[in-house]
C-alpha positions as CSV (number, residue, x, y, z in Angstrom):
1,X,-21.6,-10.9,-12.7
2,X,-19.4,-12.8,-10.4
3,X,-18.5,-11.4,-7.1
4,X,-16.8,-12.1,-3.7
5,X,-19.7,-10.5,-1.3
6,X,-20.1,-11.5,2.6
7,X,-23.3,-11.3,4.5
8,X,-21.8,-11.6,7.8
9,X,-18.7,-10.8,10.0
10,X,-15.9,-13.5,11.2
11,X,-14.0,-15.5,9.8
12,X,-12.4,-16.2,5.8
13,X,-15.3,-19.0,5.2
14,X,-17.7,-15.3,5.6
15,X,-16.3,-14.7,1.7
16,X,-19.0,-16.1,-0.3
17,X,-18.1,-16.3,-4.2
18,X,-21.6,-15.6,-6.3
19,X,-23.4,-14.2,-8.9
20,X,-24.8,-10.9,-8.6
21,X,-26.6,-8.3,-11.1
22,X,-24.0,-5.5,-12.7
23,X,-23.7,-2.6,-10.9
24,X,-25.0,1.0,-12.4
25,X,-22.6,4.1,-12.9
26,X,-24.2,7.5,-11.6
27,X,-23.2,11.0,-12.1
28,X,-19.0,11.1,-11.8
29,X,-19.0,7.4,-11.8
30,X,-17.7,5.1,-13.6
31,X,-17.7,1.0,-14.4
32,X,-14.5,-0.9,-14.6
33,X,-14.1,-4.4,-16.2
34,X,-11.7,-5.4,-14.0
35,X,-9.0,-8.1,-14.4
36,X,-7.1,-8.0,-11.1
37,X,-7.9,-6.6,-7.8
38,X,-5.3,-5.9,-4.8
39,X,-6.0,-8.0,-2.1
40,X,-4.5,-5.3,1.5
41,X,-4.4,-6.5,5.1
42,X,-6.6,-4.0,5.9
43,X,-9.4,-6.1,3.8
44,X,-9.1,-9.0,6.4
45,X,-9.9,-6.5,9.7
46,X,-13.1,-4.8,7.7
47,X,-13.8,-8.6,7.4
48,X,-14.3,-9.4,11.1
49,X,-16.4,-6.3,11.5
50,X,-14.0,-5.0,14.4
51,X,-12.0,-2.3,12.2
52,X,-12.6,1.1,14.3
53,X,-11.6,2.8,10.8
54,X,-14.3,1.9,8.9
55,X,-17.2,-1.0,9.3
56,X,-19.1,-1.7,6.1
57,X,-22.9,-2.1,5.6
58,X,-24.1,-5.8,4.9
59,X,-23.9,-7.2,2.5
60,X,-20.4,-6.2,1.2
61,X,-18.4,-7.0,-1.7
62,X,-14.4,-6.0,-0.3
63,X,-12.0,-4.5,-2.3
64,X,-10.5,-1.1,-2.5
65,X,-7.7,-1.8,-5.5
66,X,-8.0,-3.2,-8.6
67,X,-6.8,-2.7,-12.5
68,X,-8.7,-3.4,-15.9
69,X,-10.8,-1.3,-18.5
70,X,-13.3,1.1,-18.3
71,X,-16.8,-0.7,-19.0
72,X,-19.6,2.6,-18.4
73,X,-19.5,5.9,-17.8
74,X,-21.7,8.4,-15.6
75,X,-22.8,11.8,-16.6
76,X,-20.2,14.1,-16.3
77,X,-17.2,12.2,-16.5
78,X,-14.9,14.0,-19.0
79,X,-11.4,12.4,-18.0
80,X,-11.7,8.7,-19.2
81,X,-13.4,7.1,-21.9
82,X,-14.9,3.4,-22.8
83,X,-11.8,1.2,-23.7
84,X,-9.5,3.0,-21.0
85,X,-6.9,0.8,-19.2
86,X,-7.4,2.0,-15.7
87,X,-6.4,1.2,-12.0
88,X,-8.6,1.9,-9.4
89,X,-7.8,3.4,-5.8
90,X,-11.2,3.8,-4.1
91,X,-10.1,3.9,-0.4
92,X,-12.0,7.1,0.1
93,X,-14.1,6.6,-2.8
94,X,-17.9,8.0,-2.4
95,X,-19.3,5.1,-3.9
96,X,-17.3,1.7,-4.3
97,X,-19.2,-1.5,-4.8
98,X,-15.8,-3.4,-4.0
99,X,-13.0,-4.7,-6.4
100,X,-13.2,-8.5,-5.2
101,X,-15.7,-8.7,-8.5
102,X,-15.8,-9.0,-12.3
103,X,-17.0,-5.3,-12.4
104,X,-16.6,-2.3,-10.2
105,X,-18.6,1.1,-10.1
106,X,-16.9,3.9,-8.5
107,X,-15.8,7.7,-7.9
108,X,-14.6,8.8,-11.2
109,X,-11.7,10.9,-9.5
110,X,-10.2,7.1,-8.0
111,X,-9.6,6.3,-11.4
112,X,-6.7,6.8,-13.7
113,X,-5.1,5.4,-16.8
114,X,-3.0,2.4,-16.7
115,X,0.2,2.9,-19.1
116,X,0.3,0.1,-21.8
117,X,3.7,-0.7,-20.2
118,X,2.0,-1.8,-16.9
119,X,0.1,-4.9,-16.9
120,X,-3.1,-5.0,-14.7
121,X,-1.7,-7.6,-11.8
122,X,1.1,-4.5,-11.8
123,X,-1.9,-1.9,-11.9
124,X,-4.0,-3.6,-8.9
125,X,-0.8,-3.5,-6.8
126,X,-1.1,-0.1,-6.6
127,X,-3.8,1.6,-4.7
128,X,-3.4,1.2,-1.1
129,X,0.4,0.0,-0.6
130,X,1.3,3.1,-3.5
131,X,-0.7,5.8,-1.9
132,X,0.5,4.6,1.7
133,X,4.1,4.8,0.7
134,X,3.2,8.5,-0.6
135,X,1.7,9.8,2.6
136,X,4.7,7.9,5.3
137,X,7.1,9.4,2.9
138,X,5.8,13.3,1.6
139,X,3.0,14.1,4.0
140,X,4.5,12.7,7.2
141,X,8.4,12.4,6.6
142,X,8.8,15.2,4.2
143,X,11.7,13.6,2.9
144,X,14.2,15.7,0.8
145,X,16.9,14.6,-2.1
146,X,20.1,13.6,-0.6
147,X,18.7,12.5,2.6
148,X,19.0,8.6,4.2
149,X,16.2,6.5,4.4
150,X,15.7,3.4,6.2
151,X,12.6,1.6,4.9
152,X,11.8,-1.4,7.0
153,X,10.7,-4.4,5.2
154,X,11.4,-3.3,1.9
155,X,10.3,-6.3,0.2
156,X,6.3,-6.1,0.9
157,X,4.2,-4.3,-1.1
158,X,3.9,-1.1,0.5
159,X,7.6,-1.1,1.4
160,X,9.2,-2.0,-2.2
161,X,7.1,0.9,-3.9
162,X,8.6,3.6,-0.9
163,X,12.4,2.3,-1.8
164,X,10.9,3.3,-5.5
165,X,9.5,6.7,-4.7
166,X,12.6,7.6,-2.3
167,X,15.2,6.7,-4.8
168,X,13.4,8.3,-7.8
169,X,13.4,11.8,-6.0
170,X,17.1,11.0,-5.3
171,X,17.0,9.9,-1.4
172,X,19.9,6.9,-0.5
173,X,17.8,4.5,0.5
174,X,18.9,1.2,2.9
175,X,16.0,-1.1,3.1
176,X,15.8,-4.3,4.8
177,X,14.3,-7.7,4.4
178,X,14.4,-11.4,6.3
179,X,15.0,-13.5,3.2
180,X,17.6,-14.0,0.0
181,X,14.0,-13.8,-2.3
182,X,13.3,-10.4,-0.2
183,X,16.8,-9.0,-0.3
184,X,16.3,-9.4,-4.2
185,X,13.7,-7.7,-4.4
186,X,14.7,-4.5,-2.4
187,X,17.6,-4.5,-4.8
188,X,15.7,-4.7,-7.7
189,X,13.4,-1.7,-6.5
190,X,16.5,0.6,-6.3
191,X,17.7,0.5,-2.9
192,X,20.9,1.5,-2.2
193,X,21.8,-1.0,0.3
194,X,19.6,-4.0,1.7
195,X,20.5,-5.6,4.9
196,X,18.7,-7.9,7.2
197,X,15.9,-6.3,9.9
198,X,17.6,-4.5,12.1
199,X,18.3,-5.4,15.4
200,X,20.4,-4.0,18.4
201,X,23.6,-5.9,17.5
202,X,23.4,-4.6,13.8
203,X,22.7,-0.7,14.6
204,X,26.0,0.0,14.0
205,X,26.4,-2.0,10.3
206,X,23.7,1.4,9.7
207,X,26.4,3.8,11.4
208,X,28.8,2.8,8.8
209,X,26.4,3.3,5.7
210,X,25.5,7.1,6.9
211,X,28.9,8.0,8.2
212,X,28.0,7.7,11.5
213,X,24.8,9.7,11.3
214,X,22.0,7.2,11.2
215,X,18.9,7.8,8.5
216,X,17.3,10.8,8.5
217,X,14.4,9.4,7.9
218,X,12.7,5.7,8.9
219,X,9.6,4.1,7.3
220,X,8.7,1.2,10.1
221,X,6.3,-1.6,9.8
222,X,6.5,-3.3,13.1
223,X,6.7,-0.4,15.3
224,X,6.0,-2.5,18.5
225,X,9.5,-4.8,17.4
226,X,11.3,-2.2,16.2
227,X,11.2,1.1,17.4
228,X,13.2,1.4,20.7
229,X,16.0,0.3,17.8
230,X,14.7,2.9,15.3
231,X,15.1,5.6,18.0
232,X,19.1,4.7,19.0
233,X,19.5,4.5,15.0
234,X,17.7,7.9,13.7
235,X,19.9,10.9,13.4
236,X,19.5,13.7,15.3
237,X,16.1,15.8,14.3
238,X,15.4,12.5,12.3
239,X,11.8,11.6,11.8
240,X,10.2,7.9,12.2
241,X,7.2,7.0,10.7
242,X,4.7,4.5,12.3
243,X,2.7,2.8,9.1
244,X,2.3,-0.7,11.3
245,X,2.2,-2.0,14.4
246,X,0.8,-5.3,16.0
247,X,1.1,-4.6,20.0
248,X,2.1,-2.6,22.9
249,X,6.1,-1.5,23.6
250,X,8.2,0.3,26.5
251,X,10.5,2.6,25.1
252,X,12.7,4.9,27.2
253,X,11.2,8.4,25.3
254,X,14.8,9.9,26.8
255,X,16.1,8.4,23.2
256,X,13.7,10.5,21.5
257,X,14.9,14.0,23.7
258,X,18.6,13.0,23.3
259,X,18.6,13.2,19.6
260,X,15.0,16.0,19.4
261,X,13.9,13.0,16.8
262,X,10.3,13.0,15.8
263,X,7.6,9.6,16.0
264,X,5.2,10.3,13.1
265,X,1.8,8.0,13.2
266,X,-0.2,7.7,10.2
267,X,-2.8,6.2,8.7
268,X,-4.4,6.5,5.3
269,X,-8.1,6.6,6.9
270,X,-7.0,10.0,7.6
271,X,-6.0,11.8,4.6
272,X,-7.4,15.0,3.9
273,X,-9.7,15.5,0.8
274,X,-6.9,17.6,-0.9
275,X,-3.7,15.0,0.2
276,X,-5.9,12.4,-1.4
277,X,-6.0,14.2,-4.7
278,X,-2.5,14.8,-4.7
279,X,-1.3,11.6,-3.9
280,X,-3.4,9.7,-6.4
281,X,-2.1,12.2,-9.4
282,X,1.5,11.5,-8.1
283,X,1.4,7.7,-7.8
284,X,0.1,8.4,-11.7
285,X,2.9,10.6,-12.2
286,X,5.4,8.3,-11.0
287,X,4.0,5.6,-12.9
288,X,3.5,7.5,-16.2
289,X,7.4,7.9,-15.7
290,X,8.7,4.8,-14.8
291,X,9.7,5.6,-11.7
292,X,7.7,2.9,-10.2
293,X,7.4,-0.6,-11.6
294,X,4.6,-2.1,-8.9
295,X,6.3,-5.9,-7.6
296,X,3.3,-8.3,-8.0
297,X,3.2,-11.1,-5.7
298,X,1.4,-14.3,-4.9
299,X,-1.4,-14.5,-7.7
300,X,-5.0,-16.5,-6.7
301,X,-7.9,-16.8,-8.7
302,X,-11.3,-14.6,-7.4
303,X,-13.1,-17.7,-5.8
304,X,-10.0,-18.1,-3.9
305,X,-10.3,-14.5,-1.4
306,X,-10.9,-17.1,1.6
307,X,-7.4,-18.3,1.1
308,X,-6.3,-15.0,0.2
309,X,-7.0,-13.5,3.5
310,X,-5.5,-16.5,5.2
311,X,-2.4,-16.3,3.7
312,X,-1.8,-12.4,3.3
313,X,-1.8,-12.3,7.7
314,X,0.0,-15.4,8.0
315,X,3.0,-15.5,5.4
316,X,5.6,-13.3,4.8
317,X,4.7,-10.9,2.2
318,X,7.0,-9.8,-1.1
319,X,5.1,-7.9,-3.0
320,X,1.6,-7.2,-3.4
321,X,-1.0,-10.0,-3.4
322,X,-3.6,-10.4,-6.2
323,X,-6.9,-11.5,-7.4
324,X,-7.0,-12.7,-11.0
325,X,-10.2,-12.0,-12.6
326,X,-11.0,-14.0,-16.2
């Protein structure tokens, strides 16, 4: 089969696209035939062999999301079937030979049913962005109906699935984006109100919108930009969320005592056994409902993952990015 596999650290040129022999399902394994894989930022820093969250044994095919049908299965695997339209979410996966491939073998319990309705670019846009939304906005947050959230850079793939999730368990969401094509897309995922990123000067255009409270909760992507702002916006006993950040910050914390708010980091590396379970058979929920409708974005071929990883650091993101896999 054809696979993305690199048998070295550095750079995107370290992506090699060749053939390799099919991978074997074990006990509570499956084989997908995929036809799309997700293609997450995360992917690019496992690629330079710096990543303190997880550095993979050489050589190494990346890939943790992905969507397509299943191909094999192991002993013991009662849930699926041969034929199955699947997406995969193997993260935390035991076993995962990597989604940047025509096949994938993997955990059984990473893998759940794809409704017809979903198409598999929709399905590989999952995974990663779905289950990070899940964790920054049930684990960590703890968000309740009724309540305000501000979800930084709604547009991007993790951030237009979190306005989904908010709205659908009835939050008013206000999420933010740089672009007219951005703003659109918050819209379309159900926000409630979309504004540009928020700076100092437009704190109080977020006053207005929560009568003068400020969100009760704040999902931010660019902690080391935003968050001096996020803490002289966040109501009082209001909780921000740290999912990214790209560099140091001086904050005064005396804007954090003033209003008792809580800074939440997370990270999905660190999601217990039984969160993991939980969120996957939510996202599946959600899905199975319609409350979330996954925003594809830019769509390359496989042989193209050098470019991919070139292009998902160094352009602004809306939606998630994919592989297409003939």
């Amino acid at each position: 089969m054809r696979t993305i596999q690199m048998s070295s650290f550095g750079e995107p040129e370290v992506l090699k696209y060749i053939e390799i022999d099919e991978p074997i399902p074990s006990i509570n394994e499956v084989r997908v035939r995929l036809f799309a894989a997700g293609v997450n930022p995360n992917e690019t820093y496992i690629r330079t062999g710096t990543y303190s969250f997880y550095i993979p044994e050489l050589p190494y095919t990346p890939g943790f999301d992905g969507a397509g049908v299943v191909d094999a299965i192991g002993e013991g695997v009662t849930h699926l079937k041969v034929g199955d339209r699947v997406f995969v979410s193997a993260l935390l996966a035991k076993r995962s030979t990597g989604t940047y491939a025509e096949k994938v073998v993997c955990d059984a319990n990473v893998v759940h049913r794809l409704p017809e309705s979903v198409s598999y670019q929709e399905g590989a846009s999952l995974g990663i962005p779905a289950l990070t939304a899940y964790r920054a906005l049930f684990h960590r947050a703890k968000i309740k109906p009724g309540e305000n959230v501000l979800i930084h850079g709604a547009s991007g793939g993790v951030g237009s699935l979190a306005v989904q999730m908010a709205k659908g368990i009835g939050a008013i969401v206000i999420g933010t984006a740089s672009t007219d094509e951005g703003k659109s897309l918050v819209k379309t995922s159900g926000a409630d109100y979309v504004l540009n990123h928020i700076t100092e000067d437009s704190i109080s255009k977020i006053a207005a919108l929560t009568n003068d409270k400020g969100p009760d909760v704040i999902i931010e992507f660019l902690a080391n930009m935003n968050l001096e702002n996020d803490l002289k916006t966040i109501a009082p006993y209001g909780r921000i969320v740290v999912v990214g950040n790209r560099g140091n910050i001086e904050i005064n914390p005396r804007l954090a005592m003033l209003k008792e708010a809580d800074i939440l980091g997370m990270s999905l590396w660190n999601v217990k056994p039984n969160e993991y379970k939980e969120s996957l058979y939510a996202v599946s929920a959600f899905l199975q409902s319609g409350i979330l409708h996954p925003e594809v974005g830019e769509v390359l071929s496989l042989k193209d993952a050098a470019k991919a990883h070139e292009q998902i650091i160094n352009k602004k993101a809306h939606g998630k990015m994919i592989l297409s896999i003939d």
